[in-house]
Biopython code that builds the backbone (N, CA, C, O; Angstrom):
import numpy as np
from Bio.PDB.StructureBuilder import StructureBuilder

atoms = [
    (1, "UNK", "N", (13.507, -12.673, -71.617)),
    (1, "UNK", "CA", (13.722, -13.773, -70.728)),
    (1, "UNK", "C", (14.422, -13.309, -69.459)),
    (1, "UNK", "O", (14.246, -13.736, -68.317)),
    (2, "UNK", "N", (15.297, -12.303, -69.897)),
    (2, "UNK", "CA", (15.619, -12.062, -68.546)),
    (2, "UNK", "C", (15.093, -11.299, -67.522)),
    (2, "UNK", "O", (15.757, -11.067, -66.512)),
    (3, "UNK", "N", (13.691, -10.782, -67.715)),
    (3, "UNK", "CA", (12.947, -9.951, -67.027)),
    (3, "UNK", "C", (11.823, -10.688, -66.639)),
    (3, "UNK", "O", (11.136, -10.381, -65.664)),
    (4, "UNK", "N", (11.520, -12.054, -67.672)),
    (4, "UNK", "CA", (10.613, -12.667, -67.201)),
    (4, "UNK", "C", (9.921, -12.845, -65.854)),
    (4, "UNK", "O", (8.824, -12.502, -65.414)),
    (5, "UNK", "N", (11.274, -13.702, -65.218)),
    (5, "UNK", "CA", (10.365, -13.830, -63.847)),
    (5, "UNK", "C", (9.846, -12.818, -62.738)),
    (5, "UNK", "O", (9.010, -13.099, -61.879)),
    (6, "UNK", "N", (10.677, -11.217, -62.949)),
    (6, "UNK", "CA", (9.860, -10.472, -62.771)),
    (6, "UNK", "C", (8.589, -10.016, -62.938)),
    (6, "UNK", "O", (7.822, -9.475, -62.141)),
    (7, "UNK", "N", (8.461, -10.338, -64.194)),
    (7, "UNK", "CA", (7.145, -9.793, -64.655)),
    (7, "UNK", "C", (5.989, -10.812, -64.235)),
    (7, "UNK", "O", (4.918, -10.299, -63.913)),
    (8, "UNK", "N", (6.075, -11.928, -64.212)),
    (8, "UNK", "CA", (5.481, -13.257, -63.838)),
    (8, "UNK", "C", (5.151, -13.029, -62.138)),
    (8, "UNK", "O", (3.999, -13.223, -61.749)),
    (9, "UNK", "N", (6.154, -12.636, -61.224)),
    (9, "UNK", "CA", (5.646, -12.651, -59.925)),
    (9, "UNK", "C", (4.588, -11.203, -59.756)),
    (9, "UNK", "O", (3.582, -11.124, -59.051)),
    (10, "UNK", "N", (5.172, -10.155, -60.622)),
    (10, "UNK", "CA", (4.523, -8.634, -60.166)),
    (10, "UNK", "C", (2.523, -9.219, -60.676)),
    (10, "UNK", "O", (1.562, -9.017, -59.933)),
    (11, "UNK", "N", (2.429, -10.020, -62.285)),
    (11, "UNK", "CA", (1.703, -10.226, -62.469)),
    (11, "UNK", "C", (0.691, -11.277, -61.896)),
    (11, "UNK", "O", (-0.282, -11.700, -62.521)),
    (12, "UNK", "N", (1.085, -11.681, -60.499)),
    (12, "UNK", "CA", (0.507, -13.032, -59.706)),
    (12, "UNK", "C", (-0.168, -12.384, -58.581)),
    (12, "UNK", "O", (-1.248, -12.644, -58.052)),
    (13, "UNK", "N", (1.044, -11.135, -58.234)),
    (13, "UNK", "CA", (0.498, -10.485, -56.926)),
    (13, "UNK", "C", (-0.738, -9.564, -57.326)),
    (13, "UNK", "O", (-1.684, -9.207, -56.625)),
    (14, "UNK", "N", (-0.507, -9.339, -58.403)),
    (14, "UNK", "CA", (-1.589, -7.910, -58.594)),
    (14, "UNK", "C", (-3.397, -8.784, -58.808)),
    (14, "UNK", "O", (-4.536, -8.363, -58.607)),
    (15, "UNK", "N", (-2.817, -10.201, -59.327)),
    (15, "UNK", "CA", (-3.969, -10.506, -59.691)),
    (15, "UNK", "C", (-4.761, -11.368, -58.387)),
    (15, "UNK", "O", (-5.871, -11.030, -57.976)),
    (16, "UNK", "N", (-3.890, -12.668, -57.761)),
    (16, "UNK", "CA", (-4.244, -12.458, -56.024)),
    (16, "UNK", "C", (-5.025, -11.102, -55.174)),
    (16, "UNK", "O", (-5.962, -11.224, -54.385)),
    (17, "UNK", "N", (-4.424, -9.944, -55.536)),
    (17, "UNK", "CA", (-4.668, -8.679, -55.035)),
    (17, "UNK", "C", (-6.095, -8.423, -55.334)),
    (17, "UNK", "O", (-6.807, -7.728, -54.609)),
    (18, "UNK", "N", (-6.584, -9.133, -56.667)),
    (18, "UNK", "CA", (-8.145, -8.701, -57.012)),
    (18, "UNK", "C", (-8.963, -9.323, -56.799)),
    (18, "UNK", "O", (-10.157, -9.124, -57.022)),
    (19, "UNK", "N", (-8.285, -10.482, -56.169)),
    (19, "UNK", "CA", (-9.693, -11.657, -55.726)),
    (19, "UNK", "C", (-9.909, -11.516, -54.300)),
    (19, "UNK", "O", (-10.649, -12.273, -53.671)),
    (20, "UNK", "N", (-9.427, -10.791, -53.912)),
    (20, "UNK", "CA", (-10.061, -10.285, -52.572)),
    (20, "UNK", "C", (-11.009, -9.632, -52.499)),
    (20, "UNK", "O", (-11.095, -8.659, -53.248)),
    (21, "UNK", "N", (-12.318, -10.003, -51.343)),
    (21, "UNK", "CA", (-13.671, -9.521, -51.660)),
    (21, "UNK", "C", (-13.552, -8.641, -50.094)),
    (21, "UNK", "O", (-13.335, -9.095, -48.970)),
    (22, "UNK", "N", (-13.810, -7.102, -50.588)),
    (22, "UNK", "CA", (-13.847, -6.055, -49.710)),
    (22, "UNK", "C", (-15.188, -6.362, -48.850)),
    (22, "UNK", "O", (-15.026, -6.024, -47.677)),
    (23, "UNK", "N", (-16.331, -6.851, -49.085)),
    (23, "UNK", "CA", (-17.663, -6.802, -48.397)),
    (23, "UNK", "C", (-17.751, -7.830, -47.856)),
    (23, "UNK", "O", (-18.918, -8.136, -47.608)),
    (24, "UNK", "N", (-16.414, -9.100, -47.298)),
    (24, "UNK", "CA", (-16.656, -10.261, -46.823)),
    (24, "UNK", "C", (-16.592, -9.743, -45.415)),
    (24, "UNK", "O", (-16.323, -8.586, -45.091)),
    (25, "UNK", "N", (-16.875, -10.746, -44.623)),
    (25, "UNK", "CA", (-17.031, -10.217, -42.786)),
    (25, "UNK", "C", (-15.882, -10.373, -42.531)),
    (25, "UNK", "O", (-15.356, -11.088, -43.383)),
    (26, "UNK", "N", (-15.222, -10.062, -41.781)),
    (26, "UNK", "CA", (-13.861, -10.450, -41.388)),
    (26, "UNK", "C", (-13.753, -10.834, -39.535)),
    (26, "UNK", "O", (-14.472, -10.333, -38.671)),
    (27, "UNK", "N", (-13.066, -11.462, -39.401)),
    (27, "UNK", "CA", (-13.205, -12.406, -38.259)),
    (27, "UNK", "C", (-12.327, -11.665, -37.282)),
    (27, "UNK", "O", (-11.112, -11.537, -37.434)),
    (28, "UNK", "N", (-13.123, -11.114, -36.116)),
    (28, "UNK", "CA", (-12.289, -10.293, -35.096)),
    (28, "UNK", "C", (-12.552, -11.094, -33.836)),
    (28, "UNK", "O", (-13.625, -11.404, -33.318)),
    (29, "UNK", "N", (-10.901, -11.435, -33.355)),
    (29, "UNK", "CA", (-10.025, -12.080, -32.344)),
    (29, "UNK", "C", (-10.383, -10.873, -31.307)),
    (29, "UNK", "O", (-10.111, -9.749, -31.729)),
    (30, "UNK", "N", (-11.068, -10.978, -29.754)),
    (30, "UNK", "CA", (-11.248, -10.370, -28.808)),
    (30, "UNK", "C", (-10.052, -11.045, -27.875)),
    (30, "UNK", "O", (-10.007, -12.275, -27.879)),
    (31, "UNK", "N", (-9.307, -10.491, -27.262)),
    (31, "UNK", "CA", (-7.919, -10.780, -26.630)),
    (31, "UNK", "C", (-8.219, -10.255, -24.974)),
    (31, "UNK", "O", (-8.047, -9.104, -24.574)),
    (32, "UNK", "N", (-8.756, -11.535, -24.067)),
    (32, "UNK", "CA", (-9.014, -10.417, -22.682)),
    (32, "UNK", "C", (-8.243, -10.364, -22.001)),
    (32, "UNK", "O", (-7.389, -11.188, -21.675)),
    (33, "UNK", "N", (-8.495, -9.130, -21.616)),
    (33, "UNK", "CA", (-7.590, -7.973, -20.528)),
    (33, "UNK", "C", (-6.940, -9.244, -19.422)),
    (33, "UNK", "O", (-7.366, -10.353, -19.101)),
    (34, "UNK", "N", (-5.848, -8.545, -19.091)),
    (34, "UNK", "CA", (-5.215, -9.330, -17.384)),
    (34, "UNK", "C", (-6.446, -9.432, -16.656)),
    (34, "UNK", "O", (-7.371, -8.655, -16.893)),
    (35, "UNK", "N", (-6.534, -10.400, -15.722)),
    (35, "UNK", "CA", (-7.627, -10.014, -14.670)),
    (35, "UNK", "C", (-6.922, -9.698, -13.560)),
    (35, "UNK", "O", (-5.820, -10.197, -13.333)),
    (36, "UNK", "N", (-7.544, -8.779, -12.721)),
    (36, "UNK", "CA", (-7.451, -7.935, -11.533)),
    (36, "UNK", "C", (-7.919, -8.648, -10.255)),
    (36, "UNK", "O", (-9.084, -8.744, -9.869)),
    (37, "UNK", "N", (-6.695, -9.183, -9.600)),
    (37, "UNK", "CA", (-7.473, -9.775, -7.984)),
    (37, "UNK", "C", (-8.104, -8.888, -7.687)),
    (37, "UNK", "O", (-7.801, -7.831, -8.239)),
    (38, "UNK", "N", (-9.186, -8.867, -6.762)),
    (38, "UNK", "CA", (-9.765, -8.180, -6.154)),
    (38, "UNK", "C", (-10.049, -8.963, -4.390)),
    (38, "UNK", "O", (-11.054, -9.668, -4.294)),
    (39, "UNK", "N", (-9.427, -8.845, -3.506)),
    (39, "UNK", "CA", (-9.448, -9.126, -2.461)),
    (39, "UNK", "C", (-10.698, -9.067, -1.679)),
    (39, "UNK", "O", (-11.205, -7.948, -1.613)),
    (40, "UNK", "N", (-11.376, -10.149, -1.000)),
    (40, "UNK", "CA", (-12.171, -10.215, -0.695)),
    (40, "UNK", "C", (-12.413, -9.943, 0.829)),
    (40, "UNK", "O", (-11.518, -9.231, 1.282)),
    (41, "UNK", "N", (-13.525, -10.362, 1.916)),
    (41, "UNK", "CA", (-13.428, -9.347, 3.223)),
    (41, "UNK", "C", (-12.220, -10.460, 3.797)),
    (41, "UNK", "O", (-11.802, -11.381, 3.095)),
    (42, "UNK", "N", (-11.767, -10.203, 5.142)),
    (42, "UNK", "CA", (-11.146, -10.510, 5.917)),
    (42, "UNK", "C", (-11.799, -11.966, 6.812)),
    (42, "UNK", "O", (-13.017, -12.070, 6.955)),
    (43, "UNK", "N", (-11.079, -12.767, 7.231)),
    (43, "UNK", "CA", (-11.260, -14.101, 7.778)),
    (43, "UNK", "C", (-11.387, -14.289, 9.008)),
    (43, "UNK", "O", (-10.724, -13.461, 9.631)),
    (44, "UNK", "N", (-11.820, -14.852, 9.522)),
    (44, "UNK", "CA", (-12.017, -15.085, 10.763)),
    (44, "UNK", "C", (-10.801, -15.089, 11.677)),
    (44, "UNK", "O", (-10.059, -15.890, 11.107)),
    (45, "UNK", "N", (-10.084, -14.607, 12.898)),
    (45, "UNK", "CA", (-8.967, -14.694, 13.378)),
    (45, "UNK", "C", (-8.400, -15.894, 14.013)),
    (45, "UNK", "O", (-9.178, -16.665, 14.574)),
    (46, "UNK", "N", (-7.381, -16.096, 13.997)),
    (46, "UNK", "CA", (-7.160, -18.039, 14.242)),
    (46, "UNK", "C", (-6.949, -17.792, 15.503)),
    (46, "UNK", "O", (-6.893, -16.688, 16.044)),
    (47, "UNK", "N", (-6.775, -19.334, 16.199)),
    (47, "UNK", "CA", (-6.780, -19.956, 17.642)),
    (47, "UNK", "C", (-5.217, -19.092, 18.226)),
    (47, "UNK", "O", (-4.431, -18.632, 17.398)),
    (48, "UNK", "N", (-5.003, -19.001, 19.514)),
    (48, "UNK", "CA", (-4.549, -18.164, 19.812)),
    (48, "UNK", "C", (-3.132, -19.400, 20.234)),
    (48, "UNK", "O", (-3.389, -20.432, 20.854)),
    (49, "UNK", "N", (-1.175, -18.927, 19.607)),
    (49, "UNK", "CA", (-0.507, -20.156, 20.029)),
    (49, "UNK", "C", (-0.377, -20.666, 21.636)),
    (49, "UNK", "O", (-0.900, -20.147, 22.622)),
    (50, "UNK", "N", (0.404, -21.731, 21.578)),
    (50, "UNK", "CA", (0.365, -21.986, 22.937)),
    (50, "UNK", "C", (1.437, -21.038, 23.714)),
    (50, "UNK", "O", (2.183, -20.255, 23.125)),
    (51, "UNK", "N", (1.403, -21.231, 25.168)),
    (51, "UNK", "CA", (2.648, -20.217, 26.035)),
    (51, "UNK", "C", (4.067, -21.243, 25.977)),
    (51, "UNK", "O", (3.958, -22.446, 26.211)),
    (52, "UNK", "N", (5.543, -20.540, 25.600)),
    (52, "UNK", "CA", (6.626, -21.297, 25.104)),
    (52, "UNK", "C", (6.855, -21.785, 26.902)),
    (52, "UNK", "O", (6.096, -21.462, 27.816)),
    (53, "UNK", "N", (7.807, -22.423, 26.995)),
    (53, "UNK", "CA", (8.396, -23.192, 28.062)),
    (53, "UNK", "C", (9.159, -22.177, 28.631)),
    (53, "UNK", "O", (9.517, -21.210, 27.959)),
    (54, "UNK", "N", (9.368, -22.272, 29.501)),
    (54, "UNK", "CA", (10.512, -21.518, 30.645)),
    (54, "UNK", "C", (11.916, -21.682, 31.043)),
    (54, "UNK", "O", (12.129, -22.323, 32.072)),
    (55, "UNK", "N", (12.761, -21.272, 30.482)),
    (55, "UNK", "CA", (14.132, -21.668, 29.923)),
    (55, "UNK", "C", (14.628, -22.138, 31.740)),
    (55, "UNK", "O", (13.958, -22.014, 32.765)),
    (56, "UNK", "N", (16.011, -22.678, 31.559)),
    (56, "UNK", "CA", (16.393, -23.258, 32.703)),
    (56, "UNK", "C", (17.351, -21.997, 33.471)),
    (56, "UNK", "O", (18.131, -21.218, 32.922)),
    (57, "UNK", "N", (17.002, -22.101, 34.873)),
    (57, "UNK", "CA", (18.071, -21.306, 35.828)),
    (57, "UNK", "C", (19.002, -21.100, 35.300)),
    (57, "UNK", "O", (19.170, -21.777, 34.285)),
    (58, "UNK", "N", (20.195, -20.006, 35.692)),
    (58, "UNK", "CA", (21.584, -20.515, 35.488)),
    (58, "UNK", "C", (22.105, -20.880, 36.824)),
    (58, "UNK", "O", (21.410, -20.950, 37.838)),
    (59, "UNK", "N", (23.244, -21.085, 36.762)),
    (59, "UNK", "CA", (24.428, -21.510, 37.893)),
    (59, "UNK", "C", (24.350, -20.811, 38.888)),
    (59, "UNK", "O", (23.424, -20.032, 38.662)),
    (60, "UNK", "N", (24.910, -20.542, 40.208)),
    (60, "UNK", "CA", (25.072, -19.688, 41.144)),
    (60, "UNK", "C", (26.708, -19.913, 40.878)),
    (60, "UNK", "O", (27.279, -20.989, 40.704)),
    (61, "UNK", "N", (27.244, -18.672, 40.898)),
    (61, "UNK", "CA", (28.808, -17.950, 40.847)),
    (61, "UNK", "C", (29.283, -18.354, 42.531)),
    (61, "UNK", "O", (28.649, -18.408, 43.585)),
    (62, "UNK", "N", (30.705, -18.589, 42.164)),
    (62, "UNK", "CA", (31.095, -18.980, 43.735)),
    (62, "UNK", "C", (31.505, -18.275, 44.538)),
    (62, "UNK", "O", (31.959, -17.205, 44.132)),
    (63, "UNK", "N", (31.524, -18.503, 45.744)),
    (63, "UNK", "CA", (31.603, -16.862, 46.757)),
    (63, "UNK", "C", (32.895, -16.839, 47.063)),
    (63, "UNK", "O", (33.466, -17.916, 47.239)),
    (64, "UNK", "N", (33.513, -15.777, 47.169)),
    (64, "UNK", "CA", (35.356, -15.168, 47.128)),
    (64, "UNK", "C", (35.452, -15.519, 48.335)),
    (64, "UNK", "O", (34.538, -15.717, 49.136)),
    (65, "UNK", "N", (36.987, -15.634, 48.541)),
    (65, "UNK", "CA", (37.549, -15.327, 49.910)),
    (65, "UNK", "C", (37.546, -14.706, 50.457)),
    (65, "UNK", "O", (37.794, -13.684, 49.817)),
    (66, "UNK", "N", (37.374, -14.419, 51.751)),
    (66, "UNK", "CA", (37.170, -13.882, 53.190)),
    (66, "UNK", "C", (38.941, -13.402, 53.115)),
    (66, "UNK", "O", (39.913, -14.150, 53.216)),
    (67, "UNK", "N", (38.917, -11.838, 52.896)),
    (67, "UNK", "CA", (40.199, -10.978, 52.852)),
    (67, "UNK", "C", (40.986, -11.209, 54.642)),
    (67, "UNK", "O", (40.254, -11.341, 55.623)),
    (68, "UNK", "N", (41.813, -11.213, 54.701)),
    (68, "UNK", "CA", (42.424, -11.288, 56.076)),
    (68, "UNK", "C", (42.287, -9.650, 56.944)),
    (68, "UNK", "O", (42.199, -8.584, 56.334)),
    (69, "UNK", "N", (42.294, -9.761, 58.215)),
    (69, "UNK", "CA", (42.035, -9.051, 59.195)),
    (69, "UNK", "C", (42.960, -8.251, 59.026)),
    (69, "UNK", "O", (44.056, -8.731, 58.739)),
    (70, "UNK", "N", (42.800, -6.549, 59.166)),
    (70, "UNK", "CA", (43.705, -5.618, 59.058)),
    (70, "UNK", "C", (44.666, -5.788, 60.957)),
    (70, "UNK", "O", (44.048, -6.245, 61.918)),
    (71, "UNK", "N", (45.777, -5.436, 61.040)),
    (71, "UNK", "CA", (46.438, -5.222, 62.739)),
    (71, "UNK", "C", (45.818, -3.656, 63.091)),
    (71, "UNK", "O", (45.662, -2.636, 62.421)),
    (72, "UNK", "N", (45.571, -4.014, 64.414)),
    (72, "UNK", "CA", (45.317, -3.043, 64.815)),
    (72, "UNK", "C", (46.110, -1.819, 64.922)),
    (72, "UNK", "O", (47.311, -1.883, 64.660)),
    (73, "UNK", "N", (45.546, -0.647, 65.298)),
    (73, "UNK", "CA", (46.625, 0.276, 65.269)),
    (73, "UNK", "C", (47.147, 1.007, 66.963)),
    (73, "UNK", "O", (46.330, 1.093, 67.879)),
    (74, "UNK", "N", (48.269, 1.363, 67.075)),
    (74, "UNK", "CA", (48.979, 1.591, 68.361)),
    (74, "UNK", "C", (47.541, 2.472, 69.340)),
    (74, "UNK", "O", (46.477, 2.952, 68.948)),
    (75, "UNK", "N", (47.993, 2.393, 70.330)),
    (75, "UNK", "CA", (46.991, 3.423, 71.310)),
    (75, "UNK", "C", (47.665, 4.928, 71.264)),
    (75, "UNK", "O", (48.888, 5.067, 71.274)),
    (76, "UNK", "N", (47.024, 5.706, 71.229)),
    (76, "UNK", "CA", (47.198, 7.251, 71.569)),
    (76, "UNK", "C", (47.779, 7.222, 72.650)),
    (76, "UNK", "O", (47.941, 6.235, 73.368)),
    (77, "UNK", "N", (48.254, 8.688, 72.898)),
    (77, "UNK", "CA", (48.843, 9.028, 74.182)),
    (77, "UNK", "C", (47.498, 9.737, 74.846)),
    (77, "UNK", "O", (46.517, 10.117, 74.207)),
    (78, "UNK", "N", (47.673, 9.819, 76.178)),
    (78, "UNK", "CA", (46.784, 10.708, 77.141)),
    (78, "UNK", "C", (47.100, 11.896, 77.007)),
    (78, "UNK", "O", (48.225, 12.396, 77.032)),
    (79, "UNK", "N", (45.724, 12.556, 76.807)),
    (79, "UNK", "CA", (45.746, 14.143, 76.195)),
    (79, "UNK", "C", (46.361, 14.863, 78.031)),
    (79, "UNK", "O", (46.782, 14.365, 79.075)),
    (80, "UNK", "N", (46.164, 15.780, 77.686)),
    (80, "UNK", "CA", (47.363, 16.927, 78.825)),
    (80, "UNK", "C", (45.104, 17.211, 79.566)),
    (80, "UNK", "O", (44.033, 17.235, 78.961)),
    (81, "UNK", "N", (45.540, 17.364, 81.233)),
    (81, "UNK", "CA", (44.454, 17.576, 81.833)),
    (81, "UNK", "C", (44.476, 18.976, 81.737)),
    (81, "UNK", "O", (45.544, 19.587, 81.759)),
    (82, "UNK", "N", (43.084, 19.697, 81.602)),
    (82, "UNK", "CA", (42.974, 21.049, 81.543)),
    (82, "UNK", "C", (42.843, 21.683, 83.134)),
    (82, "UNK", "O", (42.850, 21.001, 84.159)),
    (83, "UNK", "N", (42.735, 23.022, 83.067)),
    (83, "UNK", "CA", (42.702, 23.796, 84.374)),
    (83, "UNK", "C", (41.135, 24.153, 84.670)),
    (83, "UNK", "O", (40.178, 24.517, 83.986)),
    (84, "UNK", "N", (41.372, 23.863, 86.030)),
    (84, "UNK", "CA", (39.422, 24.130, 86.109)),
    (84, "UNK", "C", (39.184, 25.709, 86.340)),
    (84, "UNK", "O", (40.046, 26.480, 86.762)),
    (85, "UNK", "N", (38.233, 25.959, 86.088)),
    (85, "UNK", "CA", (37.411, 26.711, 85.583)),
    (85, "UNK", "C", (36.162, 26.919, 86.426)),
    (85, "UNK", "O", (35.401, 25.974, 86.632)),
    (86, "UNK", "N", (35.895, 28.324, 86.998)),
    (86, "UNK", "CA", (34.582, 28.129, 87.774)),
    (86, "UNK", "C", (34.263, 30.044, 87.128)),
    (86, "UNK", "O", (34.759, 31.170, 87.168)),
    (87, "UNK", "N", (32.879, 29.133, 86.492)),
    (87, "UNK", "CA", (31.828, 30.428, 86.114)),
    (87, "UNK", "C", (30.470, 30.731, 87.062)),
    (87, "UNK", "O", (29.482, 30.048, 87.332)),
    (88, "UNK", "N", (30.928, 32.169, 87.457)),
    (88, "UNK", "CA", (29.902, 32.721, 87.950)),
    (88, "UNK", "C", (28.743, 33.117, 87.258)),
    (88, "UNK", "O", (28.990, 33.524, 86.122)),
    (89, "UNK", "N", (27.409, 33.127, 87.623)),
    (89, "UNK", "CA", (26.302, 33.182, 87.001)),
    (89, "UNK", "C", (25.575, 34.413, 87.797)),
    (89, "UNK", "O", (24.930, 34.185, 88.821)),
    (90, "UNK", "N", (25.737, 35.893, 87.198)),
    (90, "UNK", "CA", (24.967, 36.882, 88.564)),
    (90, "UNK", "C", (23.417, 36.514, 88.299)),
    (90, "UNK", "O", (22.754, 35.831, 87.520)),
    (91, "UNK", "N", (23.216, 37.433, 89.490)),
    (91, "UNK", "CA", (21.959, 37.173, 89.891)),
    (91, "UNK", "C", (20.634, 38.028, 88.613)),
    (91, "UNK", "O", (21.038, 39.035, 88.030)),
    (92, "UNK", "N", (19.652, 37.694, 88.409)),
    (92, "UNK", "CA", (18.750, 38.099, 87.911)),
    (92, "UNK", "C", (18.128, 39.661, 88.087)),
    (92, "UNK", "O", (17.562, 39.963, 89.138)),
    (93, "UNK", "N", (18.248, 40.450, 87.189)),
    (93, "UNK", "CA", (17.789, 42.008, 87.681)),
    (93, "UNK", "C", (16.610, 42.179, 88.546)),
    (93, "UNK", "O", (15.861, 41.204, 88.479)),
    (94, "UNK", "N", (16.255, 43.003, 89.245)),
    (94, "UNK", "CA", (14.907, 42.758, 90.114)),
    (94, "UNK", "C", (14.199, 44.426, 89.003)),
    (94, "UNK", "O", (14.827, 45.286, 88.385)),
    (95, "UNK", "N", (13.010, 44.265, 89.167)),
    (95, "UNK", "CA", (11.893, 44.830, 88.474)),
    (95, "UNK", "C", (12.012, 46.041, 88.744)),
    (95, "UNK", "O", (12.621, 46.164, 89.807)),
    (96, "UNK", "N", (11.643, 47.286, 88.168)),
    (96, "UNK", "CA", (11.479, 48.234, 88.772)),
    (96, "UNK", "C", (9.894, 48.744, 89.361)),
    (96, "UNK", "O", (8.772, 48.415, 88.975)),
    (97, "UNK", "N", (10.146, 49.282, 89.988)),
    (97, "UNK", "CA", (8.353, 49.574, 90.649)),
    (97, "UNK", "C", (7.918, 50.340, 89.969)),
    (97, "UNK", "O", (6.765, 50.736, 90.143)),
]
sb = StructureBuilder()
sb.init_structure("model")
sb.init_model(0)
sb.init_chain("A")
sb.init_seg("    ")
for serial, (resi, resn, name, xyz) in enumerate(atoms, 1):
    if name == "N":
        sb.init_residue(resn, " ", resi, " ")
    sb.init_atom(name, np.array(xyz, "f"), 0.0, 1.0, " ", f" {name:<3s}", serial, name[0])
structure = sb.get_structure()
């Protein structure tokens, strides 16, 4: 009795085990592959956008002050008169014959 229910399950499986018929067809599950995009040709090119707007001026900057007039500066003295000077210029060689 105390081995019984061992012996009871080993003897259920073995006999399950023989009613299986080796020459039956057996039913095969085909599982398909990922599919692969495949990109097709290229599209026609679209309408071309519009031209953006033209942003606004800026400001004009304000114009500086007009710096004040420098003073003039004193007059020189009168330079010292020089001594004249008289250059002679001789005369031109004459040719020989």
């Amino acid at each position: 009795m105390n081995r019984s229910i061992l012996f009871t399950a080993l003897f259920t499986a073995l006999t399950l085990t023989a009613c299986v018929q080796p020459d039956a067809n057996p039913t095969v599950v085909t599982v398909p592959g990922p599919t692969v995009a495949v990109p097709g040709p290229a599209g026609p090119q679209g309408a071309t956008g519009n031209q953006g707007e033209t942003g606004n001026t800026g400001n004009t900057g304000q114009t500086g002050d007009t710096g004040n007039t420098g003073d003039t500066g004193n007059t020189g003295a009168t330079g010292k008169t020089g001594d004249t000077e008289v250059i002679v210029v001789p005369d031109q060689p004459k040719p020989r014959p």
